[in-house]
C-alpha positions as a Markdown table, in Angstrom:
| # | Residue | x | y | z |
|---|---|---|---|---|
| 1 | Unk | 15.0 | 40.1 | 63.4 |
| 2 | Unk | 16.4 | 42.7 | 61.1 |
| 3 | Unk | 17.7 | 40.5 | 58.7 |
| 4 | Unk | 14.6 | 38.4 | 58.4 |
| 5 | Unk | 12.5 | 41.8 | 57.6 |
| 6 | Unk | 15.1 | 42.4 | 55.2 |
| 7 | Unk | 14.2 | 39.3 | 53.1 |
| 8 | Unk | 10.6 | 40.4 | 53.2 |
| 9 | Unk | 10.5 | 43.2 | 50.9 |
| 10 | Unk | 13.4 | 41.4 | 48.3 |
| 11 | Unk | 11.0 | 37.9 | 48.1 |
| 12 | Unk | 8.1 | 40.2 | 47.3 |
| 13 | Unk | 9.8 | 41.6 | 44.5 |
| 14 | Unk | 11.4 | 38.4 | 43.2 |
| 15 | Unk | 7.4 | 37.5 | 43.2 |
| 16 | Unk | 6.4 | 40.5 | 41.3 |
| 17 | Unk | 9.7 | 39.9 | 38.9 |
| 18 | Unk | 8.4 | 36.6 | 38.2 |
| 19 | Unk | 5.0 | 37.4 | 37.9 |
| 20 | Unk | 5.9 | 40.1 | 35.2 |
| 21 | Unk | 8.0 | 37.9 | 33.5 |
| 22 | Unk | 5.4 | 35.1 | 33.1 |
| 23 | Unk | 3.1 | 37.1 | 31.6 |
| 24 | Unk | 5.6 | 38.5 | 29.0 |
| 25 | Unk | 6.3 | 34.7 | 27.8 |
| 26 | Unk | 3.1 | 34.0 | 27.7 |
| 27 | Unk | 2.0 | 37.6 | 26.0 |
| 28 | Unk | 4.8 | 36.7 | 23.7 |
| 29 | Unk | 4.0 | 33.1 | 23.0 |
| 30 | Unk | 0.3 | 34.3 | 21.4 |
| 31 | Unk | 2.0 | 37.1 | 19.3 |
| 32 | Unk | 4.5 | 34.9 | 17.4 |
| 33 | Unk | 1.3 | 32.4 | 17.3 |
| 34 | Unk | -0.7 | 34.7 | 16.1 |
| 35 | Unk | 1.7 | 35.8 | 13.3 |
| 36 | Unk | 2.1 | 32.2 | 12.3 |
| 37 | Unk | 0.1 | 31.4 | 9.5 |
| 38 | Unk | -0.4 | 27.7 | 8.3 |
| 39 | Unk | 0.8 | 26.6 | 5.9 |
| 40 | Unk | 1.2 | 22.8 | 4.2 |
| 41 | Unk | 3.0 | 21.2 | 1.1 |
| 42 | Unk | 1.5 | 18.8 | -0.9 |
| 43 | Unk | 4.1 | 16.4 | -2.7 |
| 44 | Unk | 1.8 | 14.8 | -4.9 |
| 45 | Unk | 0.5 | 17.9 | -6.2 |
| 46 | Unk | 3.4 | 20.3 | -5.9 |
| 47 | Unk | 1.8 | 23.1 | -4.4 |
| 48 | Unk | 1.6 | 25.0 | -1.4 |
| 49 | Unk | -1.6 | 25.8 | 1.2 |
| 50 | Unk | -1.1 | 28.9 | 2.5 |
| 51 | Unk | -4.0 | 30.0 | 4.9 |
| 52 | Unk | -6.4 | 28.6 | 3.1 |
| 53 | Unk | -5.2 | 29.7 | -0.4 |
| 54 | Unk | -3.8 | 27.3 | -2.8 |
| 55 | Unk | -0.7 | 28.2 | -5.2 |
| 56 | Unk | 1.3 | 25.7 | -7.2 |
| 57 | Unk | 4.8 | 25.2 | -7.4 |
| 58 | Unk | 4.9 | 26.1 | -10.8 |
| 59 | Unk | 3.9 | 28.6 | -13.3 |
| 60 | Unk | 4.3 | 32.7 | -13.6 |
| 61 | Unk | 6.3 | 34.0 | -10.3 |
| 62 | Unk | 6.5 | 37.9 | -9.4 |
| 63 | Unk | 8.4 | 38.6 | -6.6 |
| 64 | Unk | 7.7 | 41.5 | -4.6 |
| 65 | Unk | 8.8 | 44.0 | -1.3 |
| 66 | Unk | 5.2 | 43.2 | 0.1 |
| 67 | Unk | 1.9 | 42.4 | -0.3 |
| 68 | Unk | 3.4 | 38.6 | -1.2 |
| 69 | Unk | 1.5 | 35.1 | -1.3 |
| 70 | Unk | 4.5 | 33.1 | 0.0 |
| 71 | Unk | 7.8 | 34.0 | 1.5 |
| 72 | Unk | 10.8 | 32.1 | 0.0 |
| 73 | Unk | 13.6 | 31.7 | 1.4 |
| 74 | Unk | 16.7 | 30.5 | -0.8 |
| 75 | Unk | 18.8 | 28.0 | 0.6 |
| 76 | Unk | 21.6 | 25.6 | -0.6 |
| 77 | Unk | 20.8 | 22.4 | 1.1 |
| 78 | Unk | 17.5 | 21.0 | 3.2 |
| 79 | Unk | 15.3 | 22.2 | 0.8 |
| 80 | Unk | 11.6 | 22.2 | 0.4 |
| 81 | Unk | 11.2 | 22.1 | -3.2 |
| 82 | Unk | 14.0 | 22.6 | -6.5 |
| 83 | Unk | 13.2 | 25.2 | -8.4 |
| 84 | Unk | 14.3 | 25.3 | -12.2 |
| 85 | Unk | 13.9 | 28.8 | -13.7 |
| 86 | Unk | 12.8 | 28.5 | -17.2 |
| 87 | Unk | 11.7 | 31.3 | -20.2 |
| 88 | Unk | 9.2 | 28.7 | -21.1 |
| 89 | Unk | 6.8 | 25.8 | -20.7 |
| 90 | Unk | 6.5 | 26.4 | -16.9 |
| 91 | Unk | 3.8 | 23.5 | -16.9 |
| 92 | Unk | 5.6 | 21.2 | -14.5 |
| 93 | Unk | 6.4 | 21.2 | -11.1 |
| 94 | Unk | 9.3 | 23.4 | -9.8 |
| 95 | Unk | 9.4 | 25.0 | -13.2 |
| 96 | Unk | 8.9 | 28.6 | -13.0 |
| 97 | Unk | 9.1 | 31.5 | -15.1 |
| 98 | Unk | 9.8 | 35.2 | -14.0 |
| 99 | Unk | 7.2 | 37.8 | -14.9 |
| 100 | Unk | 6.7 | 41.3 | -14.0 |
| 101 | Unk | 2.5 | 40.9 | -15.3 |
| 102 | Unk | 0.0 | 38.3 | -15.1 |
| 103 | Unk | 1.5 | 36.3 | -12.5 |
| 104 | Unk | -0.1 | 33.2 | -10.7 |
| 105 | Unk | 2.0 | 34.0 | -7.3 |
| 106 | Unk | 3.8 | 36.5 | -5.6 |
| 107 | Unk | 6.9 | 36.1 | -3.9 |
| 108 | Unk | 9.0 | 37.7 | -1.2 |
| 109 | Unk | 12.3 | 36.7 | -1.1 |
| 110 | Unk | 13.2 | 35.8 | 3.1 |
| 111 | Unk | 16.1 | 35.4 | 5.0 |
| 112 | Unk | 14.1 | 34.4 | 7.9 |
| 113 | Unk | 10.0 | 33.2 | 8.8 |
| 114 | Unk | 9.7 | 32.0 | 5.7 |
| 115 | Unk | 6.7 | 29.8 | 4.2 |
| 116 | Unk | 8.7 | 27.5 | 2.0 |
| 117 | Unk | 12.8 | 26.5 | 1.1 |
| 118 | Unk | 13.7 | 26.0 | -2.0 |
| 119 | Unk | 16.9 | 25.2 | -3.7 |
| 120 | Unk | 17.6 | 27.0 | -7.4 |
| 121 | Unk | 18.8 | 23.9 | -9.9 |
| 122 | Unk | 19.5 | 23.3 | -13.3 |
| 123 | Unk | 17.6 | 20.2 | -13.5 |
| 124 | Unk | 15.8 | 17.8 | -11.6 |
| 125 | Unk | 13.3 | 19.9 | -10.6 |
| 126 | Unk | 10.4 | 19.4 | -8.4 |
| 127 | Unk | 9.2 | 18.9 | -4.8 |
| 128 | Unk | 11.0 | 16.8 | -2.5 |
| 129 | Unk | 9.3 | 13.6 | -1.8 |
């Protein structure tokens, strides 16, 4: 009889432990959610939708420690878009040209959470299709 009141208090606490431990996932499910933002890439048009705003994929790029319109993040392989960065005529898609004024985006450089993956190229620039 011992033993079984034993197990009584050690199954309320398992209860209480899992109790606790649901409502940390599902506290943590709505913060990551809610830090999410949503974003899209359009192909045809090569550029980026990012909560609601619209920035091409081409033009005068800043990049900045905060306050950013996109996070990049720089990769070698599975990339988003190629990027070519030019001094000049950065009228086409994935051509870009780095400015310290009068930008059309700003950019924060990620390792991690970012909005879009690009790949830096020489040529054949562009979104991937």
């Amino acid at each position: 009889m011992v033993s079984s009141m034993a197990r009584v208090p050690s199954a309320v606490q398992n209860c209480k432990l899992m109790k606790g431990l649901l409502s940390f996932l599902i506290c943590m499910t709505f913060a990551v959610s809610a830090f999410a933002s949503d974003v899209k890439i359009d192909k045809n048009n090569c550029t980026i939708t990012k909560d609601g705003k619209t920035y091409n994929l081409y033009g005068k790029v800043k990049i900045v420690d905060s306050f950013e319109d996109i996070k990049v993040k720089i990769v070698d392989c599975f990339e988003d878009a190629d990027i070519k960065i030019v001094d000049n005529f950065e009228d086409s898609c994935g051509k870009v040209k780095i400015v310290e004024h009068f930008e059309d985006v700003k950019v924060k450089i990620v390792d991690s959470f970012e909005d879009i993956k690009i790949k830096i190229v020489d040529c054949f620039e562009g979104v991937k299709k």
